[in-house]
Chimera marker file (.cmm) of the C-alpha trace (Angstrom):
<marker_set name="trace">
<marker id="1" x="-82.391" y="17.600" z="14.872" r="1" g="1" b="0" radius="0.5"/>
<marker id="2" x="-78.697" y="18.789" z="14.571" r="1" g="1" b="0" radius="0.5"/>
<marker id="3" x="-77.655" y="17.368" z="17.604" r="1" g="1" b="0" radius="0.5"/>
<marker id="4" x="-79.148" y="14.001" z="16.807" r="1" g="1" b="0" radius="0.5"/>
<marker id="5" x="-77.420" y="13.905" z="13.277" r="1" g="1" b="0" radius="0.5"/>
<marker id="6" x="-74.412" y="14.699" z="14.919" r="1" g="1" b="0" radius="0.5"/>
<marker id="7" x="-74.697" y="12.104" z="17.370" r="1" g="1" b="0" radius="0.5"/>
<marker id="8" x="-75.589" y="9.369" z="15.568" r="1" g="1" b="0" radius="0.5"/>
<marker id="9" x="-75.825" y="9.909" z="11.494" r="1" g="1" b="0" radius="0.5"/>
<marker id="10" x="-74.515" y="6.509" z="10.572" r="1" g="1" b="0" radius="0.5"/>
<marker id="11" x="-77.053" y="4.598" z="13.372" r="1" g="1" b="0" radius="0.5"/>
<marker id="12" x="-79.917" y="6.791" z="12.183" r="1" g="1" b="0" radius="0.5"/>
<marker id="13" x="-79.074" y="6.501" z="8.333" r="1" g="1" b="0" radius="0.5"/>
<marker id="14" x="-78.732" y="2.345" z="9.018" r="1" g="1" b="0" radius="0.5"/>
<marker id="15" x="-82.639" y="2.541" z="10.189" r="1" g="1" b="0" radius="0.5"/>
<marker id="16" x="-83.913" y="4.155" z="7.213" r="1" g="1" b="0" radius="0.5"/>
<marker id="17" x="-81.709" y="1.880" z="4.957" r="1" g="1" b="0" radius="0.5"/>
<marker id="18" x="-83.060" y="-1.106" z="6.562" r="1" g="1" b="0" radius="0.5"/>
<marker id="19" x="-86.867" y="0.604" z="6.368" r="1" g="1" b="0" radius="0.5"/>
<marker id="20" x="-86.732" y="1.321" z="2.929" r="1" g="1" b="0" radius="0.5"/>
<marker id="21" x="-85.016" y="-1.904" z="1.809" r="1" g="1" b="0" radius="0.5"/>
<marker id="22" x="-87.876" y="-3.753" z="3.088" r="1" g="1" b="0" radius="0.5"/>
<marker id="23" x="-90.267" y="-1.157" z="0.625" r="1" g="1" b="0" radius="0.5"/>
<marker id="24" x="-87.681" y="-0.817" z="-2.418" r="1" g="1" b="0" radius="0.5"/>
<marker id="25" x="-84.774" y="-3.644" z="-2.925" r="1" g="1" b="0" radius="0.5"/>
<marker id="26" x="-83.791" y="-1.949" z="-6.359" r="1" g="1" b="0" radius="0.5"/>
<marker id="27" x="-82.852" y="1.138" z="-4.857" r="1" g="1" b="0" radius="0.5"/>
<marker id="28" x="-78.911" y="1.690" z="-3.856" r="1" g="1" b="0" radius="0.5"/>
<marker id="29" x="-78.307" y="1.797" z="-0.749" r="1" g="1" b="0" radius="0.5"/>
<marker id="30" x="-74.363" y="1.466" z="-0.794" r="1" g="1" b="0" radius="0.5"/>
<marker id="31" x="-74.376" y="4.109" z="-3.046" r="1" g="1" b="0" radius="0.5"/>
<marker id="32" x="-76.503" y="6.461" z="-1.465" r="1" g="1" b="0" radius="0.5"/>
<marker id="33" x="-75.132" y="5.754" z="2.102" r="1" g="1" b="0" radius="0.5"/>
<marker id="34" x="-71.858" y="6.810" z="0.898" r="1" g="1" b="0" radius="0.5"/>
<marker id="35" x="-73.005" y="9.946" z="-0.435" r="1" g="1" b="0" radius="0.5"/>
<marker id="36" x="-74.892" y="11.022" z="2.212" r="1" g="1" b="0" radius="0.5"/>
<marker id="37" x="-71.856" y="9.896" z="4.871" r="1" g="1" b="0" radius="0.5"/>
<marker id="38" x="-69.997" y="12.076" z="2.384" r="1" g="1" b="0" radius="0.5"/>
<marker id="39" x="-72.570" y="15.439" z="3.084" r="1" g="1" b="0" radius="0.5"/>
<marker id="40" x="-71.978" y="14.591" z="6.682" r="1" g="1" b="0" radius="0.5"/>
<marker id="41" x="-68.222" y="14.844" z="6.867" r="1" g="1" b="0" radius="0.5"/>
<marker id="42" x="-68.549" y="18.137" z="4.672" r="1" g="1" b="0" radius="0.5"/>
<marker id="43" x="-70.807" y="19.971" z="7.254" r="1" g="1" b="0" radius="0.5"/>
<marker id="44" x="-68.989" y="18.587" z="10.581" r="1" g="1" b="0" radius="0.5"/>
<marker id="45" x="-66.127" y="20.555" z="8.705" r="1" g="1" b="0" radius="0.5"/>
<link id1="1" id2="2" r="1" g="1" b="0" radius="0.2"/>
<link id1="2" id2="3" r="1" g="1" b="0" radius="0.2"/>
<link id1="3" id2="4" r="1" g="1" b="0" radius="0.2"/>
<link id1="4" id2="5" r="1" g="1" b="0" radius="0.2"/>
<link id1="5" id2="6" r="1" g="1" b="0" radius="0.2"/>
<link id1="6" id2="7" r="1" g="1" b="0" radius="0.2"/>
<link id1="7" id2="8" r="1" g="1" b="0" radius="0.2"/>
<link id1="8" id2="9" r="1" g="1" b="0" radius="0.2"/>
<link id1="9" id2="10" r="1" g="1" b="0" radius="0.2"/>
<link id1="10" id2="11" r="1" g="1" b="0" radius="0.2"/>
<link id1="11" id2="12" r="1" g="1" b="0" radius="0.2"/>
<link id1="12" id2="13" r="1" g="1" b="0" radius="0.2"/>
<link id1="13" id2="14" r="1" g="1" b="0" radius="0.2"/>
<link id1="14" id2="15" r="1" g="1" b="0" radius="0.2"/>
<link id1="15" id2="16" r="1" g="1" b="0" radius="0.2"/>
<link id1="16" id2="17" r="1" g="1" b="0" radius="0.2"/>
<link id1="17" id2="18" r="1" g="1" b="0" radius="0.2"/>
<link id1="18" id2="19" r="1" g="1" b="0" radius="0.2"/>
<link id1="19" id2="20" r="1" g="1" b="0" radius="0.2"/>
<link id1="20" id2="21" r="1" g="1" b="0" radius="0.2"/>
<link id1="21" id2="22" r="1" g="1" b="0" radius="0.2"/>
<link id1="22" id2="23" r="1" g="1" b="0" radius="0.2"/>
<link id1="23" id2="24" r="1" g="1" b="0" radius="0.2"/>
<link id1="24" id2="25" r="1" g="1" b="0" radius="0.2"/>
<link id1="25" id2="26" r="1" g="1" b="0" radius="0.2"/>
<link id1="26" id2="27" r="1" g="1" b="0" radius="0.2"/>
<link id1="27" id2="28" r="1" g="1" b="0" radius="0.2"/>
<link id1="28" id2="29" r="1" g="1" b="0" radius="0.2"/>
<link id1="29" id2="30" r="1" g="1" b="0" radius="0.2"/>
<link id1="30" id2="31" r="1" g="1" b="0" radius="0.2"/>
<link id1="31" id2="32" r="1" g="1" b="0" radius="0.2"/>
<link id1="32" id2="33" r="1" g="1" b="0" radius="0.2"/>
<link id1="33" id2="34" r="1" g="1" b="0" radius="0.2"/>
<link id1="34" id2="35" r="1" g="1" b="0" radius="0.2"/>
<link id1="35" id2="36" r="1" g="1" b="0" radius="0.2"/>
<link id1="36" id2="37" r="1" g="1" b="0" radius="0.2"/>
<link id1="37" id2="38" r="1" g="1" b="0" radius="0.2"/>
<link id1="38" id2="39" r="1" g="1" b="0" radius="0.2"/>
<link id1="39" id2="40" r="1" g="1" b="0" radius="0.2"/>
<link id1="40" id2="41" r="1" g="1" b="0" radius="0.2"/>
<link id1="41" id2="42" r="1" g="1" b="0" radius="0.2"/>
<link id1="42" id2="43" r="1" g="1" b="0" radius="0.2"/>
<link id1="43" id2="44" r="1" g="1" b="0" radius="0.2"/>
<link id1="44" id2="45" r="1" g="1" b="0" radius="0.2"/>
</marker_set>
């Protein structure tokens, strides 16, 4: 699991966006993405 999220967070995180825009359009994805691209940086240090 690490090594994937290291590999490829952004490609990964794109697939769920795109997943759960097609279930929820209200929810933020910009916003969200940017967080979680945020956690990512912080634990690749």
């Amino acid at each position: 699991m690490e090594a994937v999220l290291q590999l490829e967070p952004v490609t990964a995180w794109r697939q769920a966006s795109e997943a759960g825009l097609n279930q929820s359009k209200k929810f933020d994805w910009n916003d969200s993405a940017g967080k979680l691209l945020a956690i990512v940086d912080s634990l690749k240090g």
